[in-house]
C-alpha positions in Angstrom: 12.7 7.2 -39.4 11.2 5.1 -37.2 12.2 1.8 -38.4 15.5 2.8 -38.7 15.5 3.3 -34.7 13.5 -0.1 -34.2 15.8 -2.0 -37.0 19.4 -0.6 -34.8 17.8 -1.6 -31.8 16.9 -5.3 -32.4 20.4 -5.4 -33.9 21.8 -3.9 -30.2 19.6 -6.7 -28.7 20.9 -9.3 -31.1 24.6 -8.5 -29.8 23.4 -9.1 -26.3 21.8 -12.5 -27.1 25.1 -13.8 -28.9 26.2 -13.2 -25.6 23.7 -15.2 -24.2 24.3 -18.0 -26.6 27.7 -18.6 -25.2 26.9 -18.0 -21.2 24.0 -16.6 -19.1 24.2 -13.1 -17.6 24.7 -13.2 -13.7 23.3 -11.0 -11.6 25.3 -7.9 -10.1 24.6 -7.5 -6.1 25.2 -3.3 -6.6 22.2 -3.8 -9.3 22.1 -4.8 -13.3 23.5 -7.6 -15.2 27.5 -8.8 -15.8 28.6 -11.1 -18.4 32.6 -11.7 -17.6 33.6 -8.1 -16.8 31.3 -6.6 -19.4 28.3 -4.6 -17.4 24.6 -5.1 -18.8 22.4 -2.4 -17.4 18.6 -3.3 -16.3 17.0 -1.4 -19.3 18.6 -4.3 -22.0 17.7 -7.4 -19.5 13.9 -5.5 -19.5 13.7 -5.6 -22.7 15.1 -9.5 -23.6 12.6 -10.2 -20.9 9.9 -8.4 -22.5 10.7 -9.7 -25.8 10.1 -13.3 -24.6 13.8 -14.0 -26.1 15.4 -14.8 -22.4 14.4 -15.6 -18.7 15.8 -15.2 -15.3 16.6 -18.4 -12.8 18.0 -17.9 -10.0 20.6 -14.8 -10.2 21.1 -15.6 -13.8 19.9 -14.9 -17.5 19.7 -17.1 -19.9 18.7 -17.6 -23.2 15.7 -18.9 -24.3 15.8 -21.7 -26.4 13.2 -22.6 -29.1 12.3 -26.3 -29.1 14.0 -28.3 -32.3 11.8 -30.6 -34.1 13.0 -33.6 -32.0 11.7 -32.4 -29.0 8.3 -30.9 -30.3 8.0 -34.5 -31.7 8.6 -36.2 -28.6 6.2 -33.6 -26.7 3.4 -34.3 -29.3 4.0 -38.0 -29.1 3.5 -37.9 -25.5 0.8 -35.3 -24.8 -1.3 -37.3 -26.8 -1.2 -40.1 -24.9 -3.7 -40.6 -22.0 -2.3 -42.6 -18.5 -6.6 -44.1 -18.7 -5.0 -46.0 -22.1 -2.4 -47.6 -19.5 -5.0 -49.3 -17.6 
């Protein structure tokens, strides 16, 4: 029963980060989250947080993104390289 609970949760969470996918979640001054009209409360933001699948700037939410290959590419390419080899 169990991973029933955990399995409807991550798909509750996964509704929330469509949501992030399209615009970050903005910071309400009376407390939680808003996206548009729609109210997020603390708890879900906790949680995305926790799960390292989002991260707060500012008054705003947004979505972490995972590096594509491009940019892990160009990272590797250029953390290899030392500025002494310059010289």
């Amino acid at each position: 029963m169990g991973a029933v609970m955990a399995d409807d949760k991550f798909q509750y969470d996964r509704n929330y980060l469509r949501l992030l996918e399209l615009s970050p979640f903005e910071r309400r001054p009376r407390g939680g989250w808003r996206f548009g009209t729609k109210i997020i409360s603390d708890v879900i933001v906790d949680r995305l947080l926790a799960s390292g699948r989002a991260e707060v700037s500012g008054v705003y939410l947004f979505l972490k993104r995972k590096p594509n290959e491009r940019e892990r590419d160009h990272r590797e390419k250029f953390s290899s390289v030392s500025l002494l080899d310059a010289t």
